[in-house]
C-alpha positions as CSV (number, residue, x, y, z in Angstrom):
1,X,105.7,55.7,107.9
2,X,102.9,54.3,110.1
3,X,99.7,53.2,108.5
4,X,96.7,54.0,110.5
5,X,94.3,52.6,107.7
6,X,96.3,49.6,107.2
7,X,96.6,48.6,111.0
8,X,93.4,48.9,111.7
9,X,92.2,46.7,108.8
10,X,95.1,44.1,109.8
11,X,92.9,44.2,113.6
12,X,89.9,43.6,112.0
13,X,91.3,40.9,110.1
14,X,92.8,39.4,112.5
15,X,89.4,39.5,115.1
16,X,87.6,37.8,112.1
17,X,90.2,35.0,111.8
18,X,90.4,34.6,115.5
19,X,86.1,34.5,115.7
20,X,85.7,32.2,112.0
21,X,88.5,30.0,114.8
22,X,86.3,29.5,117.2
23,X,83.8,28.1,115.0
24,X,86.0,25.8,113.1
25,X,87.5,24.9,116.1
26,X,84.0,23.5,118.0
27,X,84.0,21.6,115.4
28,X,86.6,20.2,116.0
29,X,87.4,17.0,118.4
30,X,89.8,17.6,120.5
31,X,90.3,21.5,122.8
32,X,94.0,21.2,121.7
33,X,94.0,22.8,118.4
34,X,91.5,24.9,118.9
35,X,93.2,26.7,122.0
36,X,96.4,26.8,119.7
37,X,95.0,28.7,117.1
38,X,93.3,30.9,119.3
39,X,97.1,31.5,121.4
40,X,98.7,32.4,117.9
41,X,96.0,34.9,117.2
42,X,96.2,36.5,120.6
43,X,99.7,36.8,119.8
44,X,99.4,38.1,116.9
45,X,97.0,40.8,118.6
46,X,99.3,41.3,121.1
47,X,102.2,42.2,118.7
48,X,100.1,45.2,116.4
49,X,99.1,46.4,119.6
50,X,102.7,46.9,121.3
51,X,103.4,48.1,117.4
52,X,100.7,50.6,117.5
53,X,101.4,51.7,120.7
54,X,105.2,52.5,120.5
55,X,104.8,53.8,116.8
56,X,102.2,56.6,118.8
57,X,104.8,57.1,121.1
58,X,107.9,58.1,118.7
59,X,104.9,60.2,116.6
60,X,104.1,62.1,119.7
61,X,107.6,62.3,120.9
62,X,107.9,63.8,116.9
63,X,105.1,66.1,117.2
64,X,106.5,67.8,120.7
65,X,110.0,68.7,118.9
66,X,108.8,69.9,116.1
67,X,106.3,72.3,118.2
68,X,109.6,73.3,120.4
69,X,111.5,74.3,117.7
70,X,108.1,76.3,116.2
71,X,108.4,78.3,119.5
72,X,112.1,78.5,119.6
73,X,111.6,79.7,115.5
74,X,108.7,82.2,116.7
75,X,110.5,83.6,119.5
76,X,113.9,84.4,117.1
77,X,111.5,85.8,114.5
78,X,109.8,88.2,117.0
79,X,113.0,89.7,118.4
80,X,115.1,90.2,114.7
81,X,111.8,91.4,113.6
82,X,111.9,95.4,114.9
83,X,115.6,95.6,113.2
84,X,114.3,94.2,109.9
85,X,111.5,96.6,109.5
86,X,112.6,99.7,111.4
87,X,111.9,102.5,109.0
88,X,111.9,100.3,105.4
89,X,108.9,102.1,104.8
90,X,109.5,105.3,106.5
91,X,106.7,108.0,105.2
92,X,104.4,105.8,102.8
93,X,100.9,106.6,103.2
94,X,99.0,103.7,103.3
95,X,95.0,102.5,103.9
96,X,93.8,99.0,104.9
97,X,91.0,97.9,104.1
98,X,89.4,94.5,105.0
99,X,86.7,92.5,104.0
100,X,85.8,90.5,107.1
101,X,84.9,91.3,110.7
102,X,88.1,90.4,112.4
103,X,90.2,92.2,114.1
104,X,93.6,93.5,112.9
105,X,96.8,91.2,113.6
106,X,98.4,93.3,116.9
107,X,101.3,92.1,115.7
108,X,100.7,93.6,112.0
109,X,100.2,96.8,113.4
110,X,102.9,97.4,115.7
111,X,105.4,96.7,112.9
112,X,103.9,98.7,110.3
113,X,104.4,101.7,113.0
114,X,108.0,100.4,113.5
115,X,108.5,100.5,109.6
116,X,107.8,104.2,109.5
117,X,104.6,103.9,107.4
118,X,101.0,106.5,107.9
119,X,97.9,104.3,108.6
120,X,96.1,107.2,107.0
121,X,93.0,104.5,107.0
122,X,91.8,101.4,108.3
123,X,88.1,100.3,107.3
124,X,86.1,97.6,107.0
125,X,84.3,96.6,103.6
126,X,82.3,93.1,104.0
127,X,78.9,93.6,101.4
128,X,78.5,95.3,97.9
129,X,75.7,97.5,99.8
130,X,78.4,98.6,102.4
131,X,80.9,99.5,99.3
132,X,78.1,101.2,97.6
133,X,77.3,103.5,100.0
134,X,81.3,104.1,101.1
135,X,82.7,104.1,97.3
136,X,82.6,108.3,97.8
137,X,84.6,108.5,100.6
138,X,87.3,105.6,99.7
139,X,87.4,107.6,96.5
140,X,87.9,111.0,98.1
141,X,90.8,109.8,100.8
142,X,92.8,108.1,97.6
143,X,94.6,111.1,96.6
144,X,96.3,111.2,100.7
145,X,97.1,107.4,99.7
146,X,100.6,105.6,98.2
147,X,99.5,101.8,98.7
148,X,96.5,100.3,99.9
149,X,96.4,97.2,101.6
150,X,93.4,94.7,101.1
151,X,93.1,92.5,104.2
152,X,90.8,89.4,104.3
153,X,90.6,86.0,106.3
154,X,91.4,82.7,106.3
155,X,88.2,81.7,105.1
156,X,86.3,82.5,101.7
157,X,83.8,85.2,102.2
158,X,80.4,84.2,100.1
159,X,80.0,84.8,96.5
160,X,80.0,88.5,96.8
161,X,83.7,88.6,98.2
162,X,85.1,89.1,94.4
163,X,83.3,91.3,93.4
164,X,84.0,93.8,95.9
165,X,88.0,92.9,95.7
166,X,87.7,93.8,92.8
167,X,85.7,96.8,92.6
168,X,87.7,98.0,95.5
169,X,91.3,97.7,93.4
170,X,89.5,99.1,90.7
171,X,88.2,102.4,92.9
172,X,92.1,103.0,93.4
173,X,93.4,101.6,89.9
174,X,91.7,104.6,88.3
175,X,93.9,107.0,90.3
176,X,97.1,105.1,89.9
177,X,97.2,103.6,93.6
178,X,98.8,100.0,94.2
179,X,96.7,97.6,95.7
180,X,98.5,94.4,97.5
181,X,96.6,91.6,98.9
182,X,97.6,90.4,102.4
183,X,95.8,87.2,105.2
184,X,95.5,86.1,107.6
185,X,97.0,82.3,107.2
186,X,97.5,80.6,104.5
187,X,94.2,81.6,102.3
188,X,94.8,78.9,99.5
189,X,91.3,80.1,97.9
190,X,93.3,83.8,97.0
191,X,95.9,82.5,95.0
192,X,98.8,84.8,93.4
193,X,96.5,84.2,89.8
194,X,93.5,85.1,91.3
195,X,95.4,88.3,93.1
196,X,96.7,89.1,89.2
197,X,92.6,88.6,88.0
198,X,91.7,91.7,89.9
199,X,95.2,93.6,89.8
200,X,96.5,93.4,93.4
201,X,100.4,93.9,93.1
202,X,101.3,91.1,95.4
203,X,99.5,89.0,97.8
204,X,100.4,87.9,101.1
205,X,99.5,85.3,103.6
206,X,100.2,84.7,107.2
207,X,100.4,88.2,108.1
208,X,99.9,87.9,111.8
209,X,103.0,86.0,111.8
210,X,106.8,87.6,111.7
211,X,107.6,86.2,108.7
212,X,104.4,87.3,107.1
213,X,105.0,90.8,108.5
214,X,108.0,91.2,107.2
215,X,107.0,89.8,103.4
216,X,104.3,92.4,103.1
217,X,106.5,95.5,104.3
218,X,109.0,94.5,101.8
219,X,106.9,94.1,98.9
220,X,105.1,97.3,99.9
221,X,109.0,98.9,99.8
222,X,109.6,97.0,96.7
223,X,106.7,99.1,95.0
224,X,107.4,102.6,96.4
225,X,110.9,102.2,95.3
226,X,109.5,101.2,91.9
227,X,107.1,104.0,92.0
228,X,109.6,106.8,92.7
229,X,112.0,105.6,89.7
230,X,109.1,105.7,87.4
C-alpha cells in the first residue's frame, strides 16, 4: 500500500542529505567527490519521484473502476428497484416526519408510492419550540397513522435534536404507533443503540439510495406484518 507520510519524509530526508553534501563537500579538496555524492542523491530523488508518480497513477487508474462499477451498481439497483417494492407495503398509513430543513430524497418518495403505502403526513420538526406548539396536532393525526417515519440528516442537529427524537417517539408510543428511524447517508452519530435509547423500531441510513429504499420499506413491512399477527 503506498505511503504518503513515509515518502514524503524519505524526500525530506533525502533534500537534507543532499544540502548537509554540499557543505561537507566544500570542504572538501577536490570537486570529484563532491559531484558524486551529489549524482547519487539526484538519483535517488529521481527514483521516489518516478515511484511516486506511477504509484498515483495505478491509485487513480484504481479510483476510476471502482467509481464505474458504483455507476454500473447504481444503475442495476435503480431499475430492480420498482419490482422489489411494488406493493410490499400496499395500504399502510404512514407520516414522516423530519428534523432538518432538507428536502425529501425524490427517490424515497417515488418508491414509497410504488410500495403501495398512504403518505398521510410529511412535516418538519427542527426545535423543542416548533414541537411544542405542533405536539396537538401530531397527537390528533396519530390515530389515521400505522408507522411513522422519523427522517433526519447526515449531520448531528445541536443539542436539542434528542430531545425532540425522543419526545416525538414518545407522542406516538403512547398510542401504540411504531416509530423507525431512517438518513440520509450514513449518520454514524444515530447508531442502532442510540435508535433503541428512544424506542425507534429500526433505523436506517442511506435512504436516498436504492438499497436504502428498499431496507426501510422492508423493515416497515416486517412490522405491519408483526402488527397484524399480534
Amino acid at each position: 500500500m503506498f505511503n504518503f507520510k513515509y515518502h514524503i519524509t524519505s524526500l525530506v530526508a533525502v533534500f537534507l542529505a543532499l544540502g548537509i553534501g554540499v557543505l561537507v563537500g566544500s570542504a572538501l579538496d577536490g570537486e570529484g567527490v563532491m559531484l558524486e555524492q551529489q549524482k547519487v542523491l539526484i538519483d535517488r530523488l529521481e527514483e521516489d519521484f518516478y515511484k511516486i508518480r506511477e504509484e498515483n497513477r495505478a491509485y487513480q487508474a484504481e479510483i476510476q473502476n471502482m467509481s464505474s462499477m458504483l455507476d454500473l451498481y447504481n444503475n442495476f439497483a435503480e431499475e430492480v428497484l420498482p419490482s422489489i417494492v411494488e406493493g410490499k407495503i400496499e395500504g399502510i398509513n404512514l407520516a414522516i416526519i423530519k428534523t432538518n430543513e432538507r428536502d425529501l430524497p425524490s427517490g424515497l418518495m417515488t418508491a414509497l408510492k410504488l410500495s403501495g403505502a398512504n403518505l398521510n403526513l410529511i412535516t418538519t420538526v427542527q426545535t423543542l419550540e416548533e414541537l411544542e406548539k405542533r405536539s396537538g396536532f401530531l397527537e390528533s393525526r396519530a390515530e389515521e397513522l400505522d408507522l411513522v417515519i422519523l427522517l433526519r440528516g447526515e449531520e448531528y442537529y445541536g443539542d436539542a435534536s434528542p430531545e425532540i427524537e425522543a419526545r416525538l417517539t414518545s407522542i406516538y408510543r403512547d398510542v401504540s404507533v411504531p416509530v423507525v428511524g431512517a438518513t440520509w447517508g450514513n449518520d454514524i452519530a444515530w447508531t442502532v443503540e442510540r435508535g433503541k435509547n428512544i424506542d425507534l423500531k429500526s433505523v436506517t441510513g442511506n435512504v436516498e439510495t436504492p438499497m436504502g429504499m428498499t431496507t426501510l420499506i422492508s423493515e416497515i413491512a416486517s412490522l405491519a406484518k408483526e402488527s397484524k399477527s399480534d
